[in-house]
DSSP file (Angstrom, degrees, kcal/mol; ACC not computed):
  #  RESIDUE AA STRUCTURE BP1 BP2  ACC     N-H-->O    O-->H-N    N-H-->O    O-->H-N    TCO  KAPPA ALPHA  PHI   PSI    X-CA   Y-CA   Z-CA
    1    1 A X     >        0   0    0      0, 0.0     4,-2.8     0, 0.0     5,-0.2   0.000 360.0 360.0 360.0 -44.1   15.4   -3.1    4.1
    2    2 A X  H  >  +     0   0    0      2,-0.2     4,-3.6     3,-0.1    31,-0.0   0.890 360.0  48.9 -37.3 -51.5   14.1   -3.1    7.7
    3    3 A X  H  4 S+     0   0    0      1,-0.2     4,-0.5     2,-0.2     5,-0.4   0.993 115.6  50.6 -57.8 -72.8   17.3   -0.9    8.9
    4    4 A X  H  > S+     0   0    0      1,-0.2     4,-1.4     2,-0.2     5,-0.3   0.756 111.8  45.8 -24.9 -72.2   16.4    1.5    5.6
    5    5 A X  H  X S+     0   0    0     -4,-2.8     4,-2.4     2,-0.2     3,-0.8   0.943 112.7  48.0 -76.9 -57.5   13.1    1.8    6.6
    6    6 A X  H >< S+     0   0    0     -4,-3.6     3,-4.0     1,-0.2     2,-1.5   0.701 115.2  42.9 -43.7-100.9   13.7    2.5   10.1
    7    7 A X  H 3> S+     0   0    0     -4,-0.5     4,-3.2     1,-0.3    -2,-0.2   0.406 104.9  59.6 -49.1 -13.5   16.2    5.1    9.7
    8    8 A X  H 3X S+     0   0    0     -2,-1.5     4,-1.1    -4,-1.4    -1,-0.3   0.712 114.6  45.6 -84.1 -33.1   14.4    6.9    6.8
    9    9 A X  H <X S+     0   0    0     -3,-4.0     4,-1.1    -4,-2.4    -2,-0.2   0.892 107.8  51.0 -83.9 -33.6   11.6    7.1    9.8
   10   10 A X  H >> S+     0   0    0     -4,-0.4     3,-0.8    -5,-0.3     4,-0.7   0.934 111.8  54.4 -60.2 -58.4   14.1    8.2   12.6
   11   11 A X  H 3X S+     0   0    0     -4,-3.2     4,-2.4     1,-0.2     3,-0.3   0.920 111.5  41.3 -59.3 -20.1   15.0   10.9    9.9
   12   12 A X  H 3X S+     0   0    0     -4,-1.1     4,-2.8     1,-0.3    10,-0.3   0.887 108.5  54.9 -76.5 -24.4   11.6   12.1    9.4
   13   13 A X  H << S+     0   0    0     -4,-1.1    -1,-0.3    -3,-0.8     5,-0.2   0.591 116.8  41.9 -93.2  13.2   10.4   12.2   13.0
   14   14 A X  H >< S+     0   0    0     -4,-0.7     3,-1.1    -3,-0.3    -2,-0.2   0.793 123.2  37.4-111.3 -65.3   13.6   14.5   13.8
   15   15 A X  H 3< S+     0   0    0     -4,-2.4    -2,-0.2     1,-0.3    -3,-0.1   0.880 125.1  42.6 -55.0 -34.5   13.3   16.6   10.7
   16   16 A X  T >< S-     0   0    0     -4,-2.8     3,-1.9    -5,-0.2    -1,-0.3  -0.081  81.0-168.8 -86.9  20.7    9.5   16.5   11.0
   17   17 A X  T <  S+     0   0    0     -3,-1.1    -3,-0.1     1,-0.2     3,-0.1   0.319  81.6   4.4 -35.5 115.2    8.3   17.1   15.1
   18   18 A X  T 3  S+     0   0    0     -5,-0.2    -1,-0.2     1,-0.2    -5,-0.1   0.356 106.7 113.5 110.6 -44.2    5.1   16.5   15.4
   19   19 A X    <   -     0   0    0     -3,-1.9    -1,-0.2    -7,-0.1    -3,-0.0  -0.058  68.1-125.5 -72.8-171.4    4.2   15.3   11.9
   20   20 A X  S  > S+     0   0    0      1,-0.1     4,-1.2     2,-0.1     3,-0.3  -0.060  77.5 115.0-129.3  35.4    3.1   11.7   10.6
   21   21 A X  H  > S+     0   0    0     -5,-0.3     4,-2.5     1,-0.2     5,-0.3   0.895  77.6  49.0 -64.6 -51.1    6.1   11.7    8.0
   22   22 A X  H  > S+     0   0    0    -10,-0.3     4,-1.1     2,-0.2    -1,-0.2   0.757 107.4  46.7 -71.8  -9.4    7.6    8.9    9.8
   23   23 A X  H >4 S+     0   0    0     -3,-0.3     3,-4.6     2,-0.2     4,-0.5   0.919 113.0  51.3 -86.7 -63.4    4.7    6.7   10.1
   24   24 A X  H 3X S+     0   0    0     -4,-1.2     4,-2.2     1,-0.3    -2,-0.2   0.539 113.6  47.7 -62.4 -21.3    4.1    7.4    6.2
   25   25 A X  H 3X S+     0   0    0     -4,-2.5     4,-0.8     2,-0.2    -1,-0.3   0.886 105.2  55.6 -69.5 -41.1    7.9    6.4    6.1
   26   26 A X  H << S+     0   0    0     -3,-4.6     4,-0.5    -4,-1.1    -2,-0.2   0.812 112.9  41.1 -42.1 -49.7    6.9    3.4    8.2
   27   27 A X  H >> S+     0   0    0     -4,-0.5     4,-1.9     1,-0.2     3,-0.9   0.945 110.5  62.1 -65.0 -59.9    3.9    2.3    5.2
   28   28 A X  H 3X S+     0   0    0     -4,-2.2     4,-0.7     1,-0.2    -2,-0.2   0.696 106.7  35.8 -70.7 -24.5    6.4    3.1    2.9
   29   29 A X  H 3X S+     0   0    0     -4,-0.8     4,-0.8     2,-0.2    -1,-0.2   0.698 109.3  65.3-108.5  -8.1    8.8    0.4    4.2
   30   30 A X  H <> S+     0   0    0     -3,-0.9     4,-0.6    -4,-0.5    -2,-0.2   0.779 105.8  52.4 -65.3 -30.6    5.5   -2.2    5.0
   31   31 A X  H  X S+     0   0    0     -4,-1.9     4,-0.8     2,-0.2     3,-0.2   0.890 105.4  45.7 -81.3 -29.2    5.1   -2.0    0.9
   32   32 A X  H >< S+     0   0    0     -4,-0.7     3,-0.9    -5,-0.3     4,-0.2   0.963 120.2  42.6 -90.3 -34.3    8.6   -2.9   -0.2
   33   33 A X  H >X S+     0   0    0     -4,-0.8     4,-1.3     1,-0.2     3,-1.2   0.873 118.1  50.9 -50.1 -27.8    8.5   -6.1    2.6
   34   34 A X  H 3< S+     0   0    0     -4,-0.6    16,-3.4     1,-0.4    15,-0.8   0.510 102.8  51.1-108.8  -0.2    5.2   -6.5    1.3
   35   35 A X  T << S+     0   0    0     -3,-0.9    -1,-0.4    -4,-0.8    -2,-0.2   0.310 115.3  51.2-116.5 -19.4    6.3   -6.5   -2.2
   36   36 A X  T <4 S+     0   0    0     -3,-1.2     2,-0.7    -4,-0.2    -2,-0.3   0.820  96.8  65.1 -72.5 -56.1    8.8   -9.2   -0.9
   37   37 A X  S  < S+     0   0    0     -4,-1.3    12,-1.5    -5,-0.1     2,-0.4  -0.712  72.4 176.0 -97.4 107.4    6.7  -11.3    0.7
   38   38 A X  E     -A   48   0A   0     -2,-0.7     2,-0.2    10,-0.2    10,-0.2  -0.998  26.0-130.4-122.7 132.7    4.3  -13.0   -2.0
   39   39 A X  E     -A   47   0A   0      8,-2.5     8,-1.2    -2,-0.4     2,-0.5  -0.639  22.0-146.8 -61.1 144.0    1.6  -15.6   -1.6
   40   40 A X  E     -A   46   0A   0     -2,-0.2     2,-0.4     6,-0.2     6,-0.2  -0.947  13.7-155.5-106.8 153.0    1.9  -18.2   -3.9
   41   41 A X        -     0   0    0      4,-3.1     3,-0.3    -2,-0.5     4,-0.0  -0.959  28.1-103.5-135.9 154.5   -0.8  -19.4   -4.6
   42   42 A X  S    S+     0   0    0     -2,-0.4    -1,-0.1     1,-0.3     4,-0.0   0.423 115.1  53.1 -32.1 -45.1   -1.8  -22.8   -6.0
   43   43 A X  S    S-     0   0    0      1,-0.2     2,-1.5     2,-0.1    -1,-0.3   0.187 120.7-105.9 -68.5  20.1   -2.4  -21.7  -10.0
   44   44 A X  S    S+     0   0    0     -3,-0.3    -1,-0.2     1,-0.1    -2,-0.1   0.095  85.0 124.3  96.2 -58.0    1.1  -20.3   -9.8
   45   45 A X        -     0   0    0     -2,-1.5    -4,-3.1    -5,-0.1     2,-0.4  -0.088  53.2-136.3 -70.0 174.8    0.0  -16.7   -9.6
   46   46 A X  E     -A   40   0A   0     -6,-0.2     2,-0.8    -3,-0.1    -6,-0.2  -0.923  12.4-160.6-121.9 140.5    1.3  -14.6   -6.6
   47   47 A X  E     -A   39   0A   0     -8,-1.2    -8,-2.5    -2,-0.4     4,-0.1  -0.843  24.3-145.5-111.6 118.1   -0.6  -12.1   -4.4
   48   48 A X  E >   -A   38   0A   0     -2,-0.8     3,-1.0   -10,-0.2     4,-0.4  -0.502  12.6-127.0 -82.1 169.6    2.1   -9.9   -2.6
   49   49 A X  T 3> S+     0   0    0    -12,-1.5     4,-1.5   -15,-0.8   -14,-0.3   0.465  94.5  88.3 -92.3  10.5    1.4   -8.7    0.8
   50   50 A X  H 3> S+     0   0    0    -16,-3.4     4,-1.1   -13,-0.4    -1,-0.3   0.526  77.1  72.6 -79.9  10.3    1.9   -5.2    0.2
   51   51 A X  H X> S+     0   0    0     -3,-1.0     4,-1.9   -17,-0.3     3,-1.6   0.968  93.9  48.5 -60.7 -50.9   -1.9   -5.1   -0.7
   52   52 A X  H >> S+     0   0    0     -4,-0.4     3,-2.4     1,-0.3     4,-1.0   0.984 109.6  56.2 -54.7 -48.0   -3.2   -5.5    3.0
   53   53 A X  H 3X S+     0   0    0     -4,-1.5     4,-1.1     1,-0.3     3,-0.3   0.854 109.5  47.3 -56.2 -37.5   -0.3   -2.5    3.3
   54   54 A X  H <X S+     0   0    0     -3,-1.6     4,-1.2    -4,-1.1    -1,-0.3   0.783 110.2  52.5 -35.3 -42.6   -2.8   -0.8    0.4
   55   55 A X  H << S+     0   0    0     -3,-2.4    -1,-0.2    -4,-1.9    -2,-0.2   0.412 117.4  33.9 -99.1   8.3   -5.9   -1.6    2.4
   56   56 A X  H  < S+     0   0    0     -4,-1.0     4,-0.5    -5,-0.4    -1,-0.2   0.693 118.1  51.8-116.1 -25.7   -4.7    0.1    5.7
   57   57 A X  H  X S+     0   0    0     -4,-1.1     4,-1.4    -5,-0.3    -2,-0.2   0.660 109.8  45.7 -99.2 -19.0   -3.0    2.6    4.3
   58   58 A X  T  < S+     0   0    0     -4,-1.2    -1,-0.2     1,-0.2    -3,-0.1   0.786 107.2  63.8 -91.8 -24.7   -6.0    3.9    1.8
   59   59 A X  T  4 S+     0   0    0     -5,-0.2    -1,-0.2     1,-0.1    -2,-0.2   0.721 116.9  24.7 -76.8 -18.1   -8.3    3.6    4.9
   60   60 A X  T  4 S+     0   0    0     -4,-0.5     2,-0.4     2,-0.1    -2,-0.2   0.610 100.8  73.8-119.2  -4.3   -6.1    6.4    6.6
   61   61 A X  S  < S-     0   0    0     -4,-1.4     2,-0.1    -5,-0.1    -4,-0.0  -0.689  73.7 -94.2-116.4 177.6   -4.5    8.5    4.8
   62   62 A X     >  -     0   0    0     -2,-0.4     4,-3.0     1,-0.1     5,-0.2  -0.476  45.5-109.3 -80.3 141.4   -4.8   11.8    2.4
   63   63 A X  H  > S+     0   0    0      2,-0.2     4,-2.4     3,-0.2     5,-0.2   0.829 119.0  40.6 -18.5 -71.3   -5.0   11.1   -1.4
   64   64 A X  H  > S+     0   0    0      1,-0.2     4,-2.4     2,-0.1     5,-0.2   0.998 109.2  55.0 -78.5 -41.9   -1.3   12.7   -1.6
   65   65 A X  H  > S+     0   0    0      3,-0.2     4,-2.5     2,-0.2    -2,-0.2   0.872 117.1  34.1  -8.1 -75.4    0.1   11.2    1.2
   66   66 A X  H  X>S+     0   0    0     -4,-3.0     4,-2.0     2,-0.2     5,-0.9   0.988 118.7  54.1 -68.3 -55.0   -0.9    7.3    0.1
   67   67 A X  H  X5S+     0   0    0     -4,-2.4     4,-1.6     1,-0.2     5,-0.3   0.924 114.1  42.3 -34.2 -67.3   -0.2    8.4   -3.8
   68   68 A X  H  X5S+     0   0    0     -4,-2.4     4,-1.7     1,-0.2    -2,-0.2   0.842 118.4  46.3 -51.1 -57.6    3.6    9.7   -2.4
   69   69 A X  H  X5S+     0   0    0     -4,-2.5     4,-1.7     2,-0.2     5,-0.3   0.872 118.9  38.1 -57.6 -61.1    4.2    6.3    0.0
   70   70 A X  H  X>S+     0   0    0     -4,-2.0     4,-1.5     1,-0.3     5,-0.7   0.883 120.0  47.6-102.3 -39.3    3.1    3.7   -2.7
   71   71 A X  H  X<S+     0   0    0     -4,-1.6     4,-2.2    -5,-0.9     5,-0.3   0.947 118.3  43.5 -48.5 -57.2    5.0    5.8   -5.7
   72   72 A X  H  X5S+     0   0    0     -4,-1.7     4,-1.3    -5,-0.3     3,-0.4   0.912 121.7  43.9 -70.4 -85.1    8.2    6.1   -3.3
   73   73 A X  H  X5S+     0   0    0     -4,-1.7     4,-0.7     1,-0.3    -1,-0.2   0.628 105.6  50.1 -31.8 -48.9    7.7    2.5   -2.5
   74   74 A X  H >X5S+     0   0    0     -4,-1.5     3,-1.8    -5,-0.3     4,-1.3   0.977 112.1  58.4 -75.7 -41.6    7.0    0.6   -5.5
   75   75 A X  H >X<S+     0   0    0     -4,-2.2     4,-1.8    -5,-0.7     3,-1.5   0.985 113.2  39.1 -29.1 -62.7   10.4    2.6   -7.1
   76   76 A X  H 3< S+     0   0    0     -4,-1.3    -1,-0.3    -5,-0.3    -2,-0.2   0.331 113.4  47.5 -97.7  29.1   12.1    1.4   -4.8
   77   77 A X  H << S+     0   0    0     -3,-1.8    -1,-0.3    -4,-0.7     4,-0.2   0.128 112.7  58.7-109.3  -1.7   10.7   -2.3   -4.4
   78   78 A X  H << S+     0   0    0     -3,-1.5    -2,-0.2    -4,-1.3    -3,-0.2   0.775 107.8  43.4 -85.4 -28.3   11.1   -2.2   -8.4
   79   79 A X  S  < S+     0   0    0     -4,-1.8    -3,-0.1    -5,-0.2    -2,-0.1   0.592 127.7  30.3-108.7  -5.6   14.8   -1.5   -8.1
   80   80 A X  S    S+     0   0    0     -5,-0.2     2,-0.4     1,-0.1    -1,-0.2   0.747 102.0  68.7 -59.5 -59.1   15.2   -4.1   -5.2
   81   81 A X        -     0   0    0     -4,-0.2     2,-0.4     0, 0.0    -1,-0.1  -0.749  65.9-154.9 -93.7 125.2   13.1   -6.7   -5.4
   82   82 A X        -     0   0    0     -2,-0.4     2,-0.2    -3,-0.0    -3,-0.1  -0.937  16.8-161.6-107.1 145.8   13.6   -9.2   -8.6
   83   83 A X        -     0   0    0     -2,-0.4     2,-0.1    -5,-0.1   -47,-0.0  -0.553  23.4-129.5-106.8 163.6   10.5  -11.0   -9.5
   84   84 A X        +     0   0    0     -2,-0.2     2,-0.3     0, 0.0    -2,-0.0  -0.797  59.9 144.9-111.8  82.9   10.2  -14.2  -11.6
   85   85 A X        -     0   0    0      2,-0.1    -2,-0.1    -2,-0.1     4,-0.1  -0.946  51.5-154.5-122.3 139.9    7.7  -12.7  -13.8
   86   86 A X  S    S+     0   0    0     -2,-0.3     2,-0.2     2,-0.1    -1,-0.1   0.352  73.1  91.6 -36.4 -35.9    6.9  -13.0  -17.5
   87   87 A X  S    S-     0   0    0      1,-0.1    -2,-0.1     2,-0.1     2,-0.1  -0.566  88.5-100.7 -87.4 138.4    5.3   -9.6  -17.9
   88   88 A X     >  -     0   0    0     -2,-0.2     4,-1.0     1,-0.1     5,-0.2  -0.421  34.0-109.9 -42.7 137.5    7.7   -6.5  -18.9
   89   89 A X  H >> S+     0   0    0      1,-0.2     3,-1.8     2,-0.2     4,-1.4   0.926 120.8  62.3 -35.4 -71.9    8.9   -4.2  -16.1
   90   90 A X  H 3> S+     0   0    0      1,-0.3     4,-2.4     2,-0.2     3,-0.4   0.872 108.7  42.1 -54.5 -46.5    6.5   -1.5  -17.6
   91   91 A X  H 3> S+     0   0    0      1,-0.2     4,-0.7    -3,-0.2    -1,-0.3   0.773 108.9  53.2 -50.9 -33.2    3.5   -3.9  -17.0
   92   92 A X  H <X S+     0   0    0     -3,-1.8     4,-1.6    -4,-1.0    -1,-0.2   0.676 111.4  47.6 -71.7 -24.8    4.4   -4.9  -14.0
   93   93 A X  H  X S+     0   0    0     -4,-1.4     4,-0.5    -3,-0.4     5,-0.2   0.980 117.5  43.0 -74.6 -68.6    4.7   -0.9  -12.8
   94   94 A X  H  < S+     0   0    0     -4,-2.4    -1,-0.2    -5,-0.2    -2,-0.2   0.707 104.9  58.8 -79.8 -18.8    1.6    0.0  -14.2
   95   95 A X  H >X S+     0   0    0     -4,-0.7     3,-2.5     2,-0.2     4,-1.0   0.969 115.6  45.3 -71.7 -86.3   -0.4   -3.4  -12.9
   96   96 A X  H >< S+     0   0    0     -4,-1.6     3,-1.3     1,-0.3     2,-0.9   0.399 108.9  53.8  -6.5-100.1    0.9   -1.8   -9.1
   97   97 A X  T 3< S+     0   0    0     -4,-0.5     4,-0.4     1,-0.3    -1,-0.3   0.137 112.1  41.2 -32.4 -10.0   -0.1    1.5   -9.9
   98   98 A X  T <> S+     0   0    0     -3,-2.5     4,-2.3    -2,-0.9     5,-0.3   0.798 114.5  51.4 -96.6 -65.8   -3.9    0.4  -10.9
   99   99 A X  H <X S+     0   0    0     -3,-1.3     4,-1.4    -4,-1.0    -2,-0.2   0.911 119.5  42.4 -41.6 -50.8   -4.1   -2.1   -7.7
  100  100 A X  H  > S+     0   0    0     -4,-0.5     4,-1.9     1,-0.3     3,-0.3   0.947 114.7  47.9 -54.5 -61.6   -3.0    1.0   -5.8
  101  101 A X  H  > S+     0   0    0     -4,-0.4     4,-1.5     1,-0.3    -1,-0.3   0.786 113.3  41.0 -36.1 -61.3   -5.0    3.2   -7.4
  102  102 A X  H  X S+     0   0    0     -4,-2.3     4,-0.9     1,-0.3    -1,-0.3   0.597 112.4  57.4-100.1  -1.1   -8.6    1.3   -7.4
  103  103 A X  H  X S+     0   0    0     -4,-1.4     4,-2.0    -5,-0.3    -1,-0.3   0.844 110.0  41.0 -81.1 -27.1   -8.1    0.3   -4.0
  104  104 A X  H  X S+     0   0    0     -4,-1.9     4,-2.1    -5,-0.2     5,-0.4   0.776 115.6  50.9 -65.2 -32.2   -7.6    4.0   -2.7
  105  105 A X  H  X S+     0   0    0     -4,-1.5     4,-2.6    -5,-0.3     5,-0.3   0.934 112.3  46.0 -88.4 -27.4  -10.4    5.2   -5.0
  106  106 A X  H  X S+     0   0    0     -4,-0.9     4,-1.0     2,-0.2    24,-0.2   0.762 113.5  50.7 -79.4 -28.8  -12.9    2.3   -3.4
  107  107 A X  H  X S+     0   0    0     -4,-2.0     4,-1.8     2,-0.1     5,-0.3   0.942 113.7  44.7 -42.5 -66.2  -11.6    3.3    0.3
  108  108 A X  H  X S+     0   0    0     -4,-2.1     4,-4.8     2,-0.2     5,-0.3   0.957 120.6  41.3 -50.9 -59.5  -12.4    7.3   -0.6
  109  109 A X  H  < S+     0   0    0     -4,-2.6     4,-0.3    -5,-0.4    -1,-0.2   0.966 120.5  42.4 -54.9 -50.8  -16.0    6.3   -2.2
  110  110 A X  H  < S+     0   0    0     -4,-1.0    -1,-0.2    -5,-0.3    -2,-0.2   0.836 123.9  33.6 -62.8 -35.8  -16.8    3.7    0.5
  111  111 A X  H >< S+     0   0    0     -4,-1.8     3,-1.5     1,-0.3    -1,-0.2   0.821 106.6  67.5 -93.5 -32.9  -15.7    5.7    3.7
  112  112 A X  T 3< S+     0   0    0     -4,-4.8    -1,-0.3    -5,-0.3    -2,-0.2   0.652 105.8  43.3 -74.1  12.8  -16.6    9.0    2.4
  113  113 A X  T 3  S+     0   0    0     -4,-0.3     2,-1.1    -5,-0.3    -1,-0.2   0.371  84.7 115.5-127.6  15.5  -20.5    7.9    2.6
  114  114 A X  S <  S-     0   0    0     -3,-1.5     4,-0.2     1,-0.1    -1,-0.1  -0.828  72.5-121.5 -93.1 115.1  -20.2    6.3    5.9
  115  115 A X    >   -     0   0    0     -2,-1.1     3,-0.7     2,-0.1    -1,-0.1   0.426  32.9 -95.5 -51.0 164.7  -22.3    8.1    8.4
  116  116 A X  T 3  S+     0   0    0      1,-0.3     2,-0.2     2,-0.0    -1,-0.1   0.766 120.8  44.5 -28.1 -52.5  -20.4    9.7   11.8
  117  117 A X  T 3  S-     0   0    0      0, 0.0    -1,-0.3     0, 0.0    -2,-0.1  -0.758  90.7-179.3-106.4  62.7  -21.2    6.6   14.2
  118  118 A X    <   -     0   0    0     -3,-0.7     2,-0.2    -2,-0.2     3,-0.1   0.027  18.7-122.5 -67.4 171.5  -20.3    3.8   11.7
  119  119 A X     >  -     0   0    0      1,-0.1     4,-1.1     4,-0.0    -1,-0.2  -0.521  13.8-125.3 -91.0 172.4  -20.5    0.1   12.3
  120  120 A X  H  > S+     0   0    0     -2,-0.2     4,-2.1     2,-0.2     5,-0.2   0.787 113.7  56.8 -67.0 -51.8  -18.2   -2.5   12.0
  121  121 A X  H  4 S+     0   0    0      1,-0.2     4,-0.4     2,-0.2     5,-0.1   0.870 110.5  50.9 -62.3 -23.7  -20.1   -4.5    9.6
  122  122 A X  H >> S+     0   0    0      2,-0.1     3,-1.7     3,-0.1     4,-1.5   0.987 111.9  43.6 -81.1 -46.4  -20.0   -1.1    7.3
  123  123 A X  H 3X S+     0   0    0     -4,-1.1     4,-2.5     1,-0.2     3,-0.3   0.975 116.3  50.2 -75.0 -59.8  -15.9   -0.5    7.6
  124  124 A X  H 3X S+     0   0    0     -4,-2.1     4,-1.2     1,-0.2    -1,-0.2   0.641 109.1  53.4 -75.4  -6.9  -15.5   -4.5    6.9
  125  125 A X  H <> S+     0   0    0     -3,-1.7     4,-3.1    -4,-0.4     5,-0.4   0.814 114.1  39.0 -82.8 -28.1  -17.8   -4.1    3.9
  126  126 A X  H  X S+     0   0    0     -4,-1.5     4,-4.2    -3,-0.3     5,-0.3   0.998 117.4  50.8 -62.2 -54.3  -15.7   -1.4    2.5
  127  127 A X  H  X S+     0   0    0     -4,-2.5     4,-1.8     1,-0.2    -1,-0.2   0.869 107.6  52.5 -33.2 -54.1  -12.7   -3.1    3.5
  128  128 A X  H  < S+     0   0    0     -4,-1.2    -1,-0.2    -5,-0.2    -2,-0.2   0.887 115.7  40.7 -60.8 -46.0  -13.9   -6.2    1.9
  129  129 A X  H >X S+     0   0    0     -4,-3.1     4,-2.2     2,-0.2     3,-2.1   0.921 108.1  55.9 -20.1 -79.8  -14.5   -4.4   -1.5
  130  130 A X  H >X S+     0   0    0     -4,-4.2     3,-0.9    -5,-0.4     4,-0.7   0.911 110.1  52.5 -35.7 -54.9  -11.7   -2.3   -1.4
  131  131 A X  H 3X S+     0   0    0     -4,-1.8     4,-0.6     1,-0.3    -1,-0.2   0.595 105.4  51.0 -61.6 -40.0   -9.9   -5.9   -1.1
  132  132 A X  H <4 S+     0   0    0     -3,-2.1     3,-0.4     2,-0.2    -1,-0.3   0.753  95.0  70.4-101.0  -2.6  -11.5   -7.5   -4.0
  133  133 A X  H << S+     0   0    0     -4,-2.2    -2,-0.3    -3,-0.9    -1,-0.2   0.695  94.1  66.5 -62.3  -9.0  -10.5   -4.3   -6.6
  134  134 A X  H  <        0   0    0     -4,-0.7    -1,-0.3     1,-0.2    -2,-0.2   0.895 360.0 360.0 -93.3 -26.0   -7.0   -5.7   -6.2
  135  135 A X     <        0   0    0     -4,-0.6    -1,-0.2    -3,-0.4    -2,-0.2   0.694 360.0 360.0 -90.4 360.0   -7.6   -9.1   -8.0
């Protein structure tokens, strides 16, 4: 998946000069590791680490940008990655697509009302926020 991700980024920055297609490729290959990678945690359930990839990725990028990376990604971390989950495949798609979702829309609200010269203690409350719309 690494090799994939790299070379899907090597193609972009050659086809792209200049652009930030290859880092977005880059995000795009931090969610399907991240989608790999699960916490367990004691009660069983599992937190993957492609959230934190959510929470970096909502703090910098454009609306379509993050939409296209975690769409592209959860496809292809659906058609990879086998889960031992209970839930139908359609639930599980659309549970992503919400976590994606309200952590990008709690990024937009939080950052678009933070003044020029922000703090640190203001970006790590948004952050923190953002962070608890995924559970």
């Amino acid at each position: 998946m690494v090799l994939a991700g790299l070379l899907a980024a090597g193609v972009a920055a050659l086809v792209d000069r200049g652009g930030d297609t290859w880092v977005l490729c880059l995000f795009g290959m931090g969610v399907v590791l991240g989608e790999m990678l699960v916490f367990r945690l004691s009660d069983g359930s599992a937190l993957p680490l492609s959230y934190a990839v959510f929470l970096v990725l909502a703090s910098s990028a454009a609306v379509g940008q993050y939409a296209a990376v975690v769409a592209g990604a959860e496809l292809i971390a659906f058609a990879v990655v086998r889960v031992r989950d209970p839930k139908p495949w359609w639930a599980r798609l659309v549970l992503r697509g919400l976590v994606a979702a309200a952590t990008f829309a709690v990024c937009w609200a939080g950052f678009d009302r933070l003044p020029a010269h922000e703090k640190t203690q203001q970006v790590l409350v948004v952050l923190g926020v953002a962070a608890l719309a995924q559970v």
